[in-house]
C-alpha positions as CSV (number, residue, x, y, z in Angstrom):
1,X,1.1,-56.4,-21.4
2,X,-1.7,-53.8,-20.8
3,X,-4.1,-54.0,-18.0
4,X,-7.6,-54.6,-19.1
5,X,-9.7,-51.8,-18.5
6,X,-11.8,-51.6,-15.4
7,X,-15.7,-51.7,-16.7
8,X,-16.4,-49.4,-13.4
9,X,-13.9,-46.6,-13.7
10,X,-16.1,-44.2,-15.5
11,X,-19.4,-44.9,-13.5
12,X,-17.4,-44.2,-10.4
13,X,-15.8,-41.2,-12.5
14,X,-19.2,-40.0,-12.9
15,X,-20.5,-40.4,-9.3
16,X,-17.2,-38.4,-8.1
17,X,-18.2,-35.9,-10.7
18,X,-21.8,-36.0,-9.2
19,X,-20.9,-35.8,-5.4
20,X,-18.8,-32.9,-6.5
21,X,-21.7,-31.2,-7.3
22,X,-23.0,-30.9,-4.3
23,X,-20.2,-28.4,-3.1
24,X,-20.7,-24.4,-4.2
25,X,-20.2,-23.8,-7.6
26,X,-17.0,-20.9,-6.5
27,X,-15.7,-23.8,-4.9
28,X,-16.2,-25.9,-7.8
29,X,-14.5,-23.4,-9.6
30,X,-11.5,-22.8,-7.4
31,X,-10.8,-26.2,-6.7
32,X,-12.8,-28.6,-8.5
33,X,-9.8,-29.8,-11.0
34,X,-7.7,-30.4,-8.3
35,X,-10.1,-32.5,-6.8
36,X,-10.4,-34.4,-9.4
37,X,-6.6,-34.3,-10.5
38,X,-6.2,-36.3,-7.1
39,X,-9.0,-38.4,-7.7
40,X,-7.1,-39.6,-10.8
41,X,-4.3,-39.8,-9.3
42,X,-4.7,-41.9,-7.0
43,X,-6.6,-44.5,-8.8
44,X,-4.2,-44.8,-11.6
45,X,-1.6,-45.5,-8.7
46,X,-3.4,-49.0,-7.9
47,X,-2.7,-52.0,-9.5
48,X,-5.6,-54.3,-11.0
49,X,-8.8,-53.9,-11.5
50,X,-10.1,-54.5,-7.8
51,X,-7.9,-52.2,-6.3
52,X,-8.6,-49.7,-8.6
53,X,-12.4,-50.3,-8.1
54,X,-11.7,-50.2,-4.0
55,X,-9.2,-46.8,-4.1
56,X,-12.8,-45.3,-6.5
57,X,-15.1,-46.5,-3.7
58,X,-13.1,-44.9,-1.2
59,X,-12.5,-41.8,-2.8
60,X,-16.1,-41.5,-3.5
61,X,-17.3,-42.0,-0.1
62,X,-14.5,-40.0,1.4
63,X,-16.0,-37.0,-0.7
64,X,-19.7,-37.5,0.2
65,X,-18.5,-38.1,4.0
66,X,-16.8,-34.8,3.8
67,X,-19.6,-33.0,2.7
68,X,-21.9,-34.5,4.7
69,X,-18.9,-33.0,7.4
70,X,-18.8,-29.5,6.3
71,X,-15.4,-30.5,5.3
72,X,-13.2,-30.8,1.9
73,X,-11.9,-34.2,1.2
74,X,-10.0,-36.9,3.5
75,X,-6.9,-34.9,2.4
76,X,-7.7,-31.7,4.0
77,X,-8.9,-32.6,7.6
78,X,-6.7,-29.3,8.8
79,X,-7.5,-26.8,6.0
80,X,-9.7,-24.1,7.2
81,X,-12.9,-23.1,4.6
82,X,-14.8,-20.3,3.7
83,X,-17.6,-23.1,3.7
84,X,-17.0,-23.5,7.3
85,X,-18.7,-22.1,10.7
86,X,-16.2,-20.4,12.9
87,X,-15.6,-23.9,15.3
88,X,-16.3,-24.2,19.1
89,X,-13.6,-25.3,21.4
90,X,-15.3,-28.7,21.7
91,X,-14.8,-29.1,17.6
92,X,-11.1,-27.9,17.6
93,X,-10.3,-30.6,20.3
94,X,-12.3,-33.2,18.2
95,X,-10.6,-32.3,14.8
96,X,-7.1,-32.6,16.5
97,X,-8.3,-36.2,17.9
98,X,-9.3,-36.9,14.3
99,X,-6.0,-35.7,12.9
100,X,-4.3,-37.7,15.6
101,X,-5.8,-40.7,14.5
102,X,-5.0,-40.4,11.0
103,X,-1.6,-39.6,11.7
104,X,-0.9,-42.7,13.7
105,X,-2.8,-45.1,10.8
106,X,-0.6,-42.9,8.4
107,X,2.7,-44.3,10.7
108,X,1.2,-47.8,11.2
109,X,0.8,-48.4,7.4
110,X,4.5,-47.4,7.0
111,X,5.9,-49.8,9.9
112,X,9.5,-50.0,8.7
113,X,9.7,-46.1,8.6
114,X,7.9,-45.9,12.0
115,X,10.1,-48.5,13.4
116,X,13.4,-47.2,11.8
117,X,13.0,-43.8,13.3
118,X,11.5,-45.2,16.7
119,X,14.3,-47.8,17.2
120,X,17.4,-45.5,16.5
121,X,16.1,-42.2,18.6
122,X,15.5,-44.9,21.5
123,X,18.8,-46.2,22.1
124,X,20.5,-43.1,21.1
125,X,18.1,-41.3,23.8
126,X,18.4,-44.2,26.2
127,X,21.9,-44.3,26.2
128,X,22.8,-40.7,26.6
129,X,20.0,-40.7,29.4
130,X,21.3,-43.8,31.9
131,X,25.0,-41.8,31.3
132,X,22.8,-38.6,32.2
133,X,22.0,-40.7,35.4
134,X,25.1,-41.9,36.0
135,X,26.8,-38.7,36.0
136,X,24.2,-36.8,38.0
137,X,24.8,-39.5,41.0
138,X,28.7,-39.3,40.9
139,X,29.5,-36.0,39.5
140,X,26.9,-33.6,40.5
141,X,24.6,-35.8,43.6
142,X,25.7,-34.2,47.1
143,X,27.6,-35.9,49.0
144,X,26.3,-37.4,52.2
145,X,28.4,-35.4,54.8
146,X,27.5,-32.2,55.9
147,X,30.2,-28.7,54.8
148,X,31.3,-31.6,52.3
149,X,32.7,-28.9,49.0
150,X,34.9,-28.0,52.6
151,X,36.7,-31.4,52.8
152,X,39.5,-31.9,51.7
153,X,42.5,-34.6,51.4
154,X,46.4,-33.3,51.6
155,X,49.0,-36.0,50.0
156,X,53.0,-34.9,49.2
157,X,53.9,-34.1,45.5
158,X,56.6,-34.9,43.5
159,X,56.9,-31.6,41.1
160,X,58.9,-33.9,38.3
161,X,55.6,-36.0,38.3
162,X,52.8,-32.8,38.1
163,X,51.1,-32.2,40.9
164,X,48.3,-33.9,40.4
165,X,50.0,-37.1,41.9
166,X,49.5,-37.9,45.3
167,X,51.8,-39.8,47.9
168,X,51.2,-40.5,51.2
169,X,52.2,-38.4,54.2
170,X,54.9,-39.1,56.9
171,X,54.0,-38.6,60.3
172,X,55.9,-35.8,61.1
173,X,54.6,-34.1,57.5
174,X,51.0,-34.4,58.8
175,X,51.5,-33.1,62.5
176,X,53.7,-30.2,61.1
177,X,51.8,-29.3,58.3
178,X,48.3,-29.3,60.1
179,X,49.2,-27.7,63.3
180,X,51.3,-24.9,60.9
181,X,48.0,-24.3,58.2
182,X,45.9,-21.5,59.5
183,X,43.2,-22.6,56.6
184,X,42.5,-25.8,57.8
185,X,40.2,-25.2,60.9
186,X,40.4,-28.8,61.5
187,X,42.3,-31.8,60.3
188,X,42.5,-35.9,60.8
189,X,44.0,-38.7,59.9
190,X,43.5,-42.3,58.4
191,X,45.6,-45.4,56.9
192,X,44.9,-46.5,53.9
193,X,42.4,-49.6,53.5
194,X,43.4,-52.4,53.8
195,X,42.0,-55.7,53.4
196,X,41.3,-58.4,57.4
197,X,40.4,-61.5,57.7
198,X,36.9,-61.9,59.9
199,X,35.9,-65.2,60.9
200,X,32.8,-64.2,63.2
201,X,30.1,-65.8,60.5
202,X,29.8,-68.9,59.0
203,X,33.4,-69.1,57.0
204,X,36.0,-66.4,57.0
205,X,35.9,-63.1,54.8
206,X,38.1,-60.7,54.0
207,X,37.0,-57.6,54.4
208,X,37.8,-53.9,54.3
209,X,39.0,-52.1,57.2
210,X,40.5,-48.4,57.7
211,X,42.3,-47.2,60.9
212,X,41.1,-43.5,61.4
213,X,42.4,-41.0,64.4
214,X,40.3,-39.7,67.0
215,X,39.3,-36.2,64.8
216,X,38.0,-38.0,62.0
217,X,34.1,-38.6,62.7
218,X,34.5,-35.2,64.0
219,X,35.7,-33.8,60.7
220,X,33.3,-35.6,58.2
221,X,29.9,-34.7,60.7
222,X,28.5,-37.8,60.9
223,X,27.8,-39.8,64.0
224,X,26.9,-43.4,64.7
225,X,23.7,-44.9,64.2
226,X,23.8,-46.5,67.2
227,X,26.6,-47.1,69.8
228,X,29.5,-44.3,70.8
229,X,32.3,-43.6,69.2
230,X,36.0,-44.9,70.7
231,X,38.9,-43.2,71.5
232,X,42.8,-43.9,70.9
233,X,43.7,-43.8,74.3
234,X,40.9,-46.5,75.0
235,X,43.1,-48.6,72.9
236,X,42.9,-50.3,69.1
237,X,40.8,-53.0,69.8
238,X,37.5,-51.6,69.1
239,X,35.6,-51.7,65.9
240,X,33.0,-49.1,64.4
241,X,30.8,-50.9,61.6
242,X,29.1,-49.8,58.7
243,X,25.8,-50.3,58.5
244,X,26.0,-52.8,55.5
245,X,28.5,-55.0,56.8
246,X,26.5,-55.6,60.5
247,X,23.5,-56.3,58.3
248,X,25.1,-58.9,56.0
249,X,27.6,-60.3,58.0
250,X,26.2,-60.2,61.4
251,X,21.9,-60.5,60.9
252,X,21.9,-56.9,62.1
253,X,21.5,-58.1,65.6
254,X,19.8,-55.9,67.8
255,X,22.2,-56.5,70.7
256,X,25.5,-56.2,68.4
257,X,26.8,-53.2,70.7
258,X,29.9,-54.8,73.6
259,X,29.5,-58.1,71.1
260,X,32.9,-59.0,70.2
261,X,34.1,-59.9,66.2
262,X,37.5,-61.4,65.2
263,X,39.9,-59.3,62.7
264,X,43.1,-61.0,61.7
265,X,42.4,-63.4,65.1
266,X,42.3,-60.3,67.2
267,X,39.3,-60.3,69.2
268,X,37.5,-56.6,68.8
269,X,34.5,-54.9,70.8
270,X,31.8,-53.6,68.1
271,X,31.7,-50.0,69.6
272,X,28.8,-48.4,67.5
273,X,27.1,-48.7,64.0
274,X,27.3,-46.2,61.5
275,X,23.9,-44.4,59.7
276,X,23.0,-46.6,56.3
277,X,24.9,-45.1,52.9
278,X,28.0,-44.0,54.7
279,X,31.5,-44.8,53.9
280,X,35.2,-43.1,54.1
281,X,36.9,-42.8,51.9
282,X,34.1,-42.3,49.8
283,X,35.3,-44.2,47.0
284,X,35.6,-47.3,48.5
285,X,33.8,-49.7,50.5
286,X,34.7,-49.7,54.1
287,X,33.5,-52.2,56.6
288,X,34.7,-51.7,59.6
289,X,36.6,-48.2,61.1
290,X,39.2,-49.2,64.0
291,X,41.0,-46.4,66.0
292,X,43.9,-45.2,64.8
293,X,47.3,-44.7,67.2
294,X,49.8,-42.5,65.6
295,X,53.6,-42.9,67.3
296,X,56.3,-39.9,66.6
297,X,58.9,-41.9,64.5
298,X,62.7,-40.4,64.4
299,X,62.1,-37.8,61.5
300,X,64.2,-38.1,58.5
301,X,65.2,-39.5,54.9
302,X,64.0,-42.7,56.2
303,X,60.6,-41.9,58.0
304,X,57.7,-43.9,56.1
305,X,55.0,-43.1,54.7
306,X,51.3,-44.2,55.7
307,X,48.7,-41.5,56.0
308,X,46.6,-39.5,54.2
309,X,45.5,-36.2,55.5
310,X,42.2,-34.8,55.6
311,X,41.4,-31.2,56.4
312,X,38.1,-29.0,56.3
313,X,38.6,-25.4,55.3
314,X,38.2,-22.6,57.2
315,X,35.1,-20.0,56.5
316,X,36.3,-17.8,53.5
317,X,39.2,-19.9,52.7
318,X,39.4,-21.8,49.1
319,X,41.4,-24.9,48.3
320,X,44.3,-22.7,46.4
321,X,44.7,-20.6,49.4
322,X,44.9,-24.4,51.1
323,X,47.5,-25.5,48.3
324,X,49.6,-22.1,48.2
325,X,49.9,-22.5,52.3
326,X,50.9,-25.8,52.1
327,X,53.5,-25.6,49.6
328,X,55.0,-22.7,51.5
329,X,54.9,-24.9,54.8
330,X,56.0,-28.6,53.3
331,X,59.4,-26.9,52.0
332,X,60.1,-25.5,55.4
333,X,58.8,-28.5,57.4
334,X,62.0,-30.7,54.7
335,X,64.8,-28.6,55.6
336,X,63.9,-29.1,59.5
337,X,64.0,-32.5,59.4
338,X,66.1,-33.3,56.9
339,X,64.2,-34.8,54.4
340,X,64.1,-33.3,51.2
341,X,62.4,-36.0,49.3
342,X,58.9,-34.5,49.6
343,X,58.8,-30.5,49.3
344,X,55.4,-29.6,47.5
345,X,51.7,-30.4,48.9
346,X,49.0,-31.2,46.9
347,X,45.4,-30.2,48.5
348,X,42.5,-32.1,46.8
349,X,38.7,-31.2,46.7
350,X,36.9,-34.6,48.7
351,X,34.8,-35.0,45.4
352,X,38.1,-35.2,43.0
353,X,39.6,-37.2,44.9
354,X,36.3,-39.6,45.0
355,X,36.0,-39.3,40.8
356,X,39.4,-38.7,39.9
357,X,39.8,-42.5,38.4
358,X,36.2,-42.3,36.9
359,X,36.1,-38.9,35.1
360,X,38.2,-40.4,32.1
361,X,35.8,-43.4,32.3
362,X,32.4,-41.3,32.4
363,X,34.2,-38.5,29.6
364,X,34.5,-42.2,27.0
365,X,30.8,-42.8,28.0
366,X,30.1,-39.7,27.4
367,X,31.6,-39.3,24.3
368,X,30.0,-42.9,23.0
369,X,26.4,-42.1,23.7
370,X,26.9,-38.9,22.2
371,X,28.4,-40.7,18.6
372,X,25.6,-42.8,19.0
373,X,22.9,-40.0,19.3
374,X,24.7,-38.1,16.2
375,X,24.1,-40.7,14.2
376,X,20.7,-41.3,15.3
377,X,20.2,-37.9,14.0
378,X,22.1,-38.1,10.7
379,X,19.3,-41.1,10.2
380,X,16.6,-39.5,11.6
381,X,17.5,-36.5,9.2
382,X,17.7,-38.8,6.1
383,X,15.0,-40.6,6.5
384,X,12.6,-37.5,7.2
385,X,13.8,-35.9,4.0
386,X,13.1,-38.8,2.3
387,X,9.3,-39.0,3.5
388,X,9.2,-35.2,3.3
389,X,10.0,-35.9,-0.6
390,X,7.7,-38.6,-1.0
391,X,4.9,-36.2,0.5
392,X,5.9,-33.3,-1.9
393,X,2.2,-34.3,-4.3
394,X,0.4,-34.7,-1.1
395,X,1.4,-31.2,0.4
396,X,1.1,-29.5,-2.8
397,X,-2.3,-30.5,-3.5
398,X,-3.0,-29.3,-0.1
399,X,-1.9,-25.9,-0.7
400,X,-3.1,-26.0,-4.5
401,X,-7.3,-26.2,-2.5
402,X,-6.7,-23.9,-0.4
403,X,-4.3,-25.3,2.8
404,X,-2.2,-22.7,4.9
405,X,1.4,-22.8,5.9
406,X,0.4,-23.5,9.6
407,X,-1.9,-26.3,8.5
408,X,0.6,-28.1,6.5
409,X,2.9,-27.9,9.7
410,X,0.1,-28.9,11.3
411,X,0.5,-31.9,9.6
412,X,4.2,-32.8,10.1
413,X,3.9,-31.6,13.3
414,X,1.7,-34.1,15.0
415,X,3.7,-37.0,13.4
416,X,6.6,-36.1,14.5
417,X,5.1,-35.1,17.8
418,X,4.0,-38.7,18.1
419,X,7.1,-40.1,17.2
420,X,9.2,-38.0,19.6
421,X,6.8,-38.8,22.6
422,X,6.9,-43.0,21.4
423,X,10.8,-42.5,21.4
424,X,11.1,-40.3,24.2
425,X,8.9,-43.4,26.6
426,X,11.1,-46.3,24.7
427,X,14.1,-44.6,25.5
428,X,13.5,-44.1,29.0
429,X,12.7,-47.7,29.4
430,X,15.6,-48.5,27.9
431,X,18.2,-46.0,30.2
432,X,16.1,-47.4,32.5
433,X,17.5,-51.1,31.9
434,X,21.2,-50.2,30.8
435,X,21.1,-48.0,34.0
436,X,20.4,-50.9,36.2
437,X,23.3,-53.3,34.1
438,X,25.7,-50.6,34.5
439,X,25.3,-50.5,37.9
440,X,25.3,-54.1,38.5
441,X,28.6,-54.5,36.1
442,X,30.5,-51.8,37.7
443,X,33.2,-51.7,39.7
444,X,32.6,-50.7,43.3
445,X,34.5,-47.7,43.1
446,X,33.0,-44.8,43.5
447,X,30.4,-45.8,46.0
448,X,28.1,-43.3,44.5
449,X,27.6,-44.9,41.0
450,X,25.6,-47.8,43.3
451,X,23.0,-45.5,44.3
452,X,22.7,-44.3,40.3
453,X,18.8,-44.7,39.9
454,X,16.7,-43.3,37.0
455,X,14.1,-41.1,38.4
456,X,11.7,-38.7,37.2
457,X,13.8,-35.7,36.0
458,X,16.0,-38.3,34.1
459,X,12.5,-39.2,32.4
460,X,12.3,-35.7,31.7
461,X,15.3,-35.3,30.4
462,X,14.7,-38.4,27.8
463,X,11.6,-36.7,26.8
464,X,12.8,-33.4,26.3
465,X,16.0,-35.0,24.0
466,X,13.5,-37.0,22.1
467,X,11.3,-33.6,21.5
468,X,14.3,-31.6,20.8
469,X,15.7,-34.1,18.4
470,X,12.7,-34.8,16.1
471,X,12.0,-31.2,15.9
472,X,15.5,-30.1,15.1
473,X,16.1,-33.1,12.6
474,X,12.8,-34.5,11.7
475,X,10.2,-31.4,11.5
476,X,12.7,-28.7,9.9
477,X,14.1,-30.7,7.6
478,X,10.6,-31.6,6.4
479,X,9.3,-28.3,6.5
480,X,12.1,-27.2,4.1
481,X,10.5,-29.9,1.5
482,X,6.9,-28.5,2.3
């Protein structure tokens, strides 16, 4: 069925054709049938009478406003004219407002495009900027003890097993070893965690307690908060806490020092406090630090196993030089005491030995926000072609009255430079979030990933990723179709 004809096209026709006049006749010349070739256009695009009488009205007072404007048609609000003054920095700034707003009325009357794009670079941003985060604070953060890249931790090896495996030490390994290494400049000693009942609060709680020697505060650099350190020879039966634990188990009471706390039923004098943040080993939670006594057992093929060394290198020294030493020692050290069960050393940086079970973990992140930011950008792509196509008439009508290559990119530019800013904020808010899950959902080890916090060079970094990305797979690709 054919539409009925609208009674008002050709008066409208005829008061384009009239409002046209008012521009130069060279003008008129040069770019007059284009004019009206998009006049026509675009009212033959609506349907029904009424919305082909509204597109007319607009059109018409787009022209005349334009005019009025020193300025072409609503089309052309970046095309520079011979008609045109050379513009003050006040009018450059107010043209760009003006072609911001158009550009964001252009996105809001294509909300599912908009949305689409916004949507997919966010959580593809977001996600690869909370595993940013989370890498920065476990990975790359210092470490809270002073000399810390010096640190290091010495286990046995089994050679059949690859020497990244790690055993603990005998006694008489760790006293030959150490006092044999000339690039350790100091060493200690500490038995693994291991888990004590305290029943000094309301109920009992099992908490987490390591036994360290008399060199170890030394070694790491840090002191107490408050309190003094013990000694072995004043006994086991003294108790350094961590700052977290006399907060939540004990009130942080101000008079905690020569108080005494029940571990396993053994009644212990709290000694000192240690600063807030710290803990050894790093990759655990430690609550309370109790001296350590280490006894000569009869060396030999049945001499257990129960320390872990720790040894900071000497100036100009590197972990390999540590590692070849101690291989050369630990052979030596076997055939002395006959026990050939253990003859390699394996000499680990403090931060490896802190990430070694979370690498793998953070690599799978890693790798999953990175599939998910690819395919944000295969869509992102996609769908920009697809608009840049759609926009093919628009453009070349541009360029057809007189529009220059850097005013059509002009164009693009600032919609995509809206849509990477909106999706750069969205997907900071939304690292933000999944940084604060992730955090809250992880397990405790290492200690670092609790202080993970998104902060303003993460922000950065979502911005520049959002920028980067709509530029590389939204602008270009649109350009291309310009």
């Amino acid at each position: 069925m054919t539409e009925p004809r609208n009674p008002l096209a050709r008066p409208y026709r005829w008061l384009f054709d009239a409002f046209l006049l008012l521009y130069p006749r060279s003008f008129r010349q040069r770019f007059g049938a284009a004019m009206a070739a998009d006049y026509e256009r675009v009212v033959e695009s609506r349907r029904g009478a009424l919305a082909r009488t509204w597109a007319a009205t607009l059109e018409v007072m787009d022209l005349a406003r334009a005019r009025a404007r020193h300025r072409k048609d609503r089309l052309l609000p970046v095309v520079a004219s011979p008609l045109d003054e050379p513009m003050s920095l006040r009018d450059r700034i107010s043209d760009l407002a003006a072609d911001l707003r158009r550009t964001l009325r252009g996105l809001l009357k294509r909300p599912g495009y908009s949305a689409v794009i916004v949507l997919t670079l966010a959580l593809g941003i977001g996600a690869s900027a909370a595993i940013y985060a989370v890498i920065d604070a476990v990975l790359w953060a210092p470490m809270p003890f002073p000399d810390a890249s010096r640190i290091t931790v010495l286990f046995r090896a089994d050679p059949e097993r690859g020497n990244a495996n790690r055993f603990l030490l005998t006694t008489t390994a760790y006293r030959q070893w150490t006092a044999r290494s000339r690039t350790l400049e100091s060493t200690a000693a500490y038995a693994m965690t291991n888990m004590v009942v305290f029943d000094g609060g309301d109920w009992p709680e099992r908490i987490s307690s390591v036994r360290v020697d008399d060199g170890f505060f030394d070694l790491v650099g840090v002191g107490p908060a408050i309190g003094a350190l013990p000694r072995s020879t004043d006994g086991t039966d003294s108790a350094v806490l961590s700052h977290a634990f006399w907060q939540r188990a004990l009130g942080g009471a101000p008079d905690i020092l020569g108080s005494t706390i029940r571990l396993d039923g053994v009644p212990h004098a709290v000694v000192a406090v240690m600063p807030p943040g710290f803990t050894f080993p790093h990759y655990a939670r430690v609550d309370v630090w109790r001296p350590l006594q280490i006894e000569q057992p009869v060396p030999g093929p049945d001499e257990p196993s129960w320390l872990v060394g720790i040894g900071k290198l000497a100036p100009g020294t590197t972990i390999g030089d540590a590692h070849r030493e101690l291989n050369e020692i630990a052979p030596q050290v076997a055939a002395e005491v006959g026990d050939d069960r253990w003859t390699h050393a394996n000499v680990i940086d403090l931060r490896a030995m802190d990430t070694a079970f979370i690498r793998p973990v953070l690599l799978l992140l890693a790798l999953a926000a990175g599939l998910l930011l690819a395919i944000a950008c295969v869509n992102l792509a996609g769908l920009t072609v697809a608009r840049g196509l759609a926009r093919r008439s628009e453009m070349a009508v541009r360029a057809a009255i007189g529009a220059s290559r850097p005013a059509l990119i002009r164009v693009v530019f600032l919609e995509t430079l809206l849509l990477a800013m909106i999706s750069g904020v969205l997907g900071a808010m939304v690292a933000a979030a999944g940084l604060d899950v992730l955090v809250q959902t992880a397990p405790t080890w290492p200690r670092t990933l609790a202080t993970a916090t998104f902060t303003t060079p993460h922000t950065i970094f979502a911005l520049i990723l959002a920028l980067t990305l709509t530029i590389g797979f939204g602008l270009l690709p649109a350009l291309r179709l310009s």
